[in-house]
N, CA and C atoms as a LAMMPS dump frame, in Angstrom:
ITEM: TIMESTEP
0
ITEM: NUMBER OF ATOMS
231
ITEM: BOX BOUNDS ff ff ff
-5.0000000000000000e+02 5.0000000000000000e+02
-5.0000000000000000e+02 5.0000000000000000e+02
-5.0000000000000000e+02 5.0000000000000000e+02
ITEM: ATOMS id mol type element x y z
1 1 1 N 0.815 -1.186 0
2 1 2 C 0 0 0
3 1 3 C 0.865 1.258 0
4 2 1 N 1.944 1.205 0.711
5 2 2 C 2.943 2.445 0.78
6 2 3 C 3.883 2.465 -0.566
7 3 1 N 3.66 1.55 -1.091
8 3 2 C 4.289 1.516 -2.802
9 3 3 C 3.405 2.441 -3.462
10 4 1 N 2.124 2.04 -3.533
11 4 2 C 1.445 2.801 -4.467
12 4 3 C 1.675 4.091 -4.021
13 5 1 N 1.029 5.091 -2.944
14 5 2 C 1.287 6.158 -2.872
15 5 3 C 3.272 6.928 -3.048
16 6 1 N 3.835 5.892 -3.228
17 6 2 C 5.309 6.537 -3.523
18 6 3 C 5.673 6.724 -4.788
19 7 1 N 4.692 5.711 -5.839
20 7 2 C 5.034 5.933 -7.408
21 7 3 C 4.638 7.243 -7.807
22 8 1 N 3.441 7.409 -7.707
23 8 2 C 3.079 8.763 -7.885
24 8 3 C 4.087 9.936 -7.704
25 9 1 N 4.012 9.904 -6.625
26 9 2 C 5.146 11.84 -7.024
27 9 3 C 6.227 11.133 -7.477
28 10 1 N 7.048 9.67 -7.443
29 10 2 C 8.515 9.697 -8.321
30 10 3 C 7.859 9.935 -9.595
31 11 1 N 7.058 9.389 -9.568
32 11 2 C 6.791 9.248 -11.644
33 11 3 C 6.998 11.003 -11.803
34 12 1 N 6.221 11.87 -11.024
35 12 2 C 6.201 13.265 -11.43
36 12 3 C 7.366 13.807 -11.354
37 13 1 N 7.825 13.591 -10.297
38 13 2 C 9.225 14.038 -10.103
39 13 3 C 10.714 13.497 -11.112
40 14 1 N 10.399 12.4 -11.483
41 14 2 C 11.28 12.023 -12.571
42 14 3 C 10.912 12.488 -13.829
43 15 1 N 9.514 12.332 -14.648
44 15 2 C 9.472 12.849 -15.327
45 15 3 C 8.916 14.063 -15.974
46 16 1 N 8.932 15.126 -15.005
47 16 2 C 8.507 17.036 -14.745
48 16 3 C 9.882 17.737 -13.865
49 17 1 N 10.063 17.191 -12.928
50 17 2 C 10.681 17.996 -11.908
51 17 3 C 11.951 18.17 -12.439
52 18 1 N 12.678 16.461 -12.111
53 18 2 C 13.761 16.804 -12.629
54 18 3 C 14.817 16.763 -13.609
55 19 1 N 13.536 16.735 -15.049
56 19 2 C 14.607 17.497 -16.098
57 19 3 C 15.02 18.959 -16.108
58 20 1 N 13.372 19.383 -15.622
59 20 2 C 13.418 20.541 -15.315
60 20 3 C 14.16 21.087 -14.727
61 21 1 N 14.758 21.171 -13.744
62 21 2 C 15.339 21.049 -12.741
63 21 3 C 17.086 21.076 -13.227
64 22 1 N 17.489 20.177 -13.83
65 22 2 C 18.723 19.993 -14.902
66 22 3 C 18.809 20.695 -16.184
67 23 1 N 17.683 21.177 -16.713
68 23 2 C 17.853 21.87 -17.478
69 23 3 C 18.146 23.464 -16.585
70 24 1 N 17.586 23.677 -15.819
71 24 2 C 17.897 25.197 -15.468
72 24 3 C 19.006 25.499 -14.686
73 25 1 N 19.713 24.2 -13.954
74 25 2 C 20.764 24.07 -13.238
75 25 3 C 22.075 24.567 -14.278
76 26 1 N 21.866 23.617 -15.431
77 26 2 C 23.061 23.762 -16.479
78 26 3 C 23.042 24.894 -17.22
79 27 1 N 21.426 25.365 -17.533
80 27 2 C 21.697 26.764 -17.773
81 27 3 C 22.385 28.033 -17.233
82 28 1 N 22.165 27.664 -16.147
83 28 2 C 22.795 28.98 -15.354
84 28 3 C 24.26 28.566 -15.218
85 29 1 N 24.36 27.538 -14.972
86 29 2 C 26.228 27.227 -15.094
87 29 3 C 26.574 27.873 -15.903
88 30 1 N 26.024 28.135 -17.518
89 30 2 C 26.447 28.081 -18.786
90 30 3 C 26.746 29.762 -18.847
91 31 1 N 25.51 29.826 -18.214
92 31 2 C 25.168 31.728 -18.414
93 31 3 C 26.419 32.073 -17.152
94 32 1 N 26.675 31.507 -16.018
95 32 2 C 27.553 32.225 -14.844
96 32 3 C 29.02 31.963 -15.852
97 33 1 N 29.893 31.146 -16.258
98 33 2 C 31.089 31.065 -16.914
99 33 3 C 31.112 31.721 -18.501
100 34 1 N 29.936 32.521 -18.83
101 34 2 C 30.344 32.712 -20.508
102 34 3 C 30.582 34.559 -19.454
103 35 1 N 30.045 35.051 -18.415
104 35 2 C 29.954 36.183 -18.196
105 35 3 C 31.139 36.68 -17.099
106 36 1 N 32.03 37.133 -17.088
107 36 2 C 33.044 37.993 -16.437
108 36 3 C 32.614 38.984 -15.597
109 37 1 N 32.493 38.951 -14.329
110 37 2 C 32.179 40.17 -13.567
111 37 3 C 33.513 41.238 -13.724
112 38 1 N 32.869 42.533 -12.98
113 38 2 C 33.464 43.73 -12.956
114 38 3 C 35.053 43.292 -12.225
115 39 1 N 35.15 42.774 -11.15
116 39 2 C 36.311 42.184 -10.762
117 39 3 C 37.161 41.552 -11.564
118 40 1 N 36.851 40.913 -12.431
119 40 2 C 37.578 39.557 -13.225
120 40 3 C 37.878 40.773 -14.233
121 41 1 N 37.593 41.986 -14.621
122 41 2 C 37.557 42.724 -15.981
123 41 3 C 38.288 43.596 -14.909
124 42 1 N 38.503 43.734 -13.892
125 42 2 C 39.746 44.497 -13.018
126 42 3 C 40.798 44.614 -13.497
127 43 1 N 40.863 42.888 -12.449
128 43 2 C 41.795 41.933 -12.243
129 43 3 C 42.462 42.01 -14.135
130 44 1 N 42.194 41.527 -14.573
131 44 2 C 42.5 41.287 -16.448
132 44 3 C 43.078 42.374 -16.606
133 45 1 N 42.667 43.508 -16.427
134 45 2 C 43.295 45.102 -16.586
135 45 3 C 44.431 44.824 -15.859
136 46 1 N 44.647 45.236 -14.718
137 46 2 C 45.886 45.003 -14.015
138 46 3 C 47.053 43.796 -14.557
139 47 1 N 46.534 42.494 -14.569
140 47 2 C 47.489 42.327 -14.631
141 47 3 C 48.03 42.203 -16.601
142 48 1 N 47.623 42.785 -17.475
143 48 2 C 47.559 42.979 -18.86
144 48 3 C 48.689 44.417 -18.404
145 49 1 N 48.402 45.331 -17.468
146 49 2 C 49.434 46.505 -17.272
147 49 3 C 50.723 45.619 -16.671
148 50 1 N 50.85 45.153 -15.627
149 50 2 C 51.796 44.285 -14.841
150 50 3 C 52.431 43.968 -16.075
151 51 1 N 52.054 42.897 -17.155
152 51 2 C 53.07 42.331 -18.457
153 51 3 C 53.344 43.154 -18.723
154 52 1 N 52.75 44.28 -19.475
155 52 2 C 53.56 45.425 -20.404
156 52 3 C 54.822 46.284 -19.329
157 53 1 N 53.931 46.111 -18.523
158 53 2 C 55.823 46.722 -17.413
159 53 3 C 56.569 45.688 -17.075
160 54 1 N 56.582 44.546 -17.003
161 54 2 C 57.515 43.272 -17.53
162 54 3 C 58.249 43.306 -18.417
163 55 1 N 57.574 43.872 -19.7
164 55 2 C 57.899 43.7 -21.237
165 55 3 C 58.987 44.619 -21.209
166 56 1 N 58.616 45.679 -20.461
167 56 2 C 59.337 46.902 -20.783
168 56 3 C 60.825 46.629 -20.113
169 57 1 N 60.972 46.091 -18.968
170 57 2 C 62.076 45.286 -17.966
171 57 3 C 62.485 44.571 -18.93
172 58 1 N 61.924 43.733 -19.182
173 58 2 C 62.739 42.476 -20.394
174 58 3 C 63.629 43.558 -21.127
175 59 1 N 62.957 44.039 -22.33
176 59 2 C 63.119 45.283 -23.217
177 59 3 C 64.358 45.936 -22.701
178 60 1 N 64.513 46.346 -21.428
179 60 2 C 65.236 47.312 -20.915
180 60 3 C 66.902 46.577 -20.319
181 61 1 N 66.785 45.529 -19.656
182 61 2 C 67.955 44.659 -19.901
183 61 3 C 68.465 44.547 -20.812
184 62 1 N 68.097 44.206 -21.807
185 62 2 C 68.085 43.36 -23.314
186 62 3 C 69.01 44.092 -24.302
187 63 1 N 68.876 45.699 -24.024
188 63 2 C 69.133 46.531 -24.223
189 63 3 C 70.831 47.145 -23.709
190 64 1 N 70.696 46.787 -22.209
191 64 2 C 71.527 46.888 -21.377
192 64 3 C 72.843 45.844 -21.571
193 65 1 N 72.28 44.447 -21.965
194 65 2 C 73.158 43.539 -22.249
195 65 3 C 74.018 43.412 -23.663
196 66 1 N 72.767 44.504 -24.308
197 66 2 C 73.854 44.642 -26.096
198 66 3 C 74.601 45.011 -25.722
199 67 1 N 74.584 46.76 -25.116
200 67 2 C 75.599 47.557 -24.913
201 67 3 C 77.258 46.803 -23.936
202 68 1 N 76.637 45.707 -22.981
203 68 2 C 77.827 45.549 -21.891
204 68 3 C 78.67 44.183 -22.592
205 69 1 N 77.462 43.383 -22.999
206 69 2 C 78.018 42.152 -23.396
207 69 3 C 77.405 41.972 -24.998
208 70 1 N 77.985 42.264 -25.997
209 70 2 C 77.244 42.144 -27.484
210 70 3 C 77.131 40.424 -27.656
211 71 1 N 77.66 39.43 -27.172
212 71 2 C 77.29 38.732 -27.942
213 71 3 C 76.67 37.374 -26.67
214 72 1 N 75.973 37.857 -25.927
215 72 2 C 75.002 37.437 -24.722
216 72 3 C 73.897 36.631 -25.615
217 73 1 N 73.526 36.756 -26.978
218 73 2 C 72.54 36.401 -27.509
219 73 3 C 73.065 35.121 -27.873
220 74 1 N 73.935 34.853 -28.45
221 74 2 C 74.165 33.812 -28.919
222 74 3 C 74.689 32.644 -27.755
223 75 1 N 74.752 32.96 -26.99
224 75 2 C 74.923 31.929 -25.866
225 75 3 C 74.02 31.11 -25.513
226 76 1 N 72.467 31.933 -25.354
227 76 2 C 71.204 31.374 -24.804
228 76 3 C 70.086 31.449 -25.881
229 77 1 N 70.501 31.108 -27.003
230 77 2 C 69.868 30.756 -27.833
231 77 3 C 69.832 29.529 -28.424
């Protein structure tokens, strides 16, 4: 007797609830990782400046090492 009243809501619940249910779960996964908050579009700024003042260090040795040692390149290449 406690069988019968338990098929009922699984049957609904398996087949209403929770596709439903999986479908809107994965949607929003889909929609939260395609979208970048204001932080993450900070963060990206900063450190996109951080490389180019890296670059410029690299750049600026590189520079430093023609002048002291000209042929530094061909060593570590």
């Amino acid at each position: 007797m406690v069988s019968v009243f338990m098929v009922g809501p699984l049957m609904v619940f398996l087949l209403i609830v929770a596709p439903l249910w999986l479908f809107l779960h994965y949607r929003s996964k889909r929609n939260f990782n395609d979208a970048l908050s204001h932080e993450d579009y900070e963060q990206l700024h900063q450190l996109t400046d951080k490389a180019r003042q890296l670059q410029t260090r690299v750049e600026t040795l590189e520079r430093i090492l023609d002048v002291e040692t000209p042929n530094w390149r061909s060593r570590y290449e």
